[in-house]
N, C-alpha and C positions, 0 to 999 in steps of 0.2 A: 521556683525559688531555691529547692534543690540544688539544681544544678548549676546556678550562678553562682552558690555556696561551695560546693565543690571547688570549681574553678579558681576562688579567691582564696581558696585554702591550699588546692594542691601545687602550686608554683612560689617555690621562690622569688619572692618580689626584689630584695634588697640586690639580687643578681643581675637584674635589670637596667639600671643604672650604670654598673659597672660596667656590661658589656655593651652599652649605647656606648661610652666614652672612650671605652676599646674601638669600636669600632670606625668611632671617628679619628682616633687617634690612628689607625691601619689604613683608615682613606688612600686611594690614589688619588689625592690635590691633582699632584701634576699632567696625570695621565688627564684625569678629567679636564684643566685647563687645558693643555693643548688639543683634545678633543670638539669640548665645545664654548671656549673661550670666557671671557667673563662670564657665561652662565654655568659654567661646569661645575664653578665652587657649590652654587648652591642647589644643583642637581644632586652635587656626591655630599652634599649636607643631607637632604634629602632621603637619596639612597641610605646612607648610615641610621638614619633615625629609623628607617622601616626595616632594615637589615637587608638590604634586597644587596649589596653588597659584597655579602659574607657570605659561604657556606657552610654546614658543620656534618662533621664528622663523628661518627658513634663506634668506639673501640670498648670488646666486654676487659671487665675489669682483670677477669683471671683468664683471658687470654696468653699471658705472660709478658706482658707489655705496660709497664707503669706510664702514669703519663708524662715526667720528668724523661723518658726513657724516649719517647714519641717524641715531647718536645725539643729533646737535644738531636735526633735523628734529622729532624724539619729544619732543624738550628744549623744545620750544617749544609743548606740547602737555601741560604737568609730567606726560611719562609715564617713571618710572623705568627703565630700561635695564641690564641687570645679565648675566651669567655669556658673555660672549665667549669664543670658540673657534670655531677655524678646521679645520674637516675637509672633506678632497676638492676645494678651490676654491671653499668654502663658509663663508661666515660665519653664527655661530649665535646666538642670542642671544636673553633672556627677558623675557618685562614678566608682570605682572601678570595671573594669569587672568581675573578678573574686566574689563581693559580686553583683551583680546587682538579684539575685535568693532572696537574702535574703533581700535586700532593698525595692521592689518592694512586699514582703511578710508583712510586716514592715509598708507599706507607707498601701496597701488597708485594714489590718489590724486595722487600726489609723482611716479608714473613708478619709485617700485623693483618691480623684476621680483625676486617670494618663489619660490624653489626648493619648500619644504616649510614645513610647521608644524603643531604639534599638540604 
């Protein structure tokens, strides 16, 4: 009971919502339809609702890298930037799984120092 307690405590829930609708809203529609036709829409429905879509990135806070700083670096690169949060001194954040190769190429390029991602 613990630990089900924990868990319903230590996650921001209202986050959740917001980065579901990010996420759909970042879909690749079109890639998915020309992929796998009338089904693609609601495979990349799908995908977005589980996240399996998305990857995220973990940059420390006092790294020297705001995240306005990141996102305008990505911005220049039209790579979407979506679901911000900040855990343990940690900024979190997701692009696109399909570009996460070239992001993360991008980001240690720039001189940002990545905590974690996957």
């Amino acid at each position: 009971m613990l630990a089900l307690w924990e868990f319903l405590t230590g996650f921001y829930w209202l986050l959740l919502p917001q980065t579901i609708l990010q996420t759909l809203w970042y879909g690749e529609w079109r890639l998915a339809y020309q992929r796998y036709g009338c089904l693609g829409w609601p495979l990349e429905f799908v995908c977005s609702l589980l996240g399996l879509n998305m990857w995220a990135f973990a940059v420390p806070v006092n790294g020297g890298w705001r995240g306005r700083d990141v996102e305008k670096l990505l911005a220049q690169y039209d790579l979407p930037v979506w679901g911000w949060t900040y855990i343990d001194g940690t900024a979190i954040f997701h692009v696109r799984r399909s570009q996460a190769e070239w992001t993360e190429e991008i980001l240690l390029s720039a001189g940002v120092s990545l905590v974690g991602y996957g």
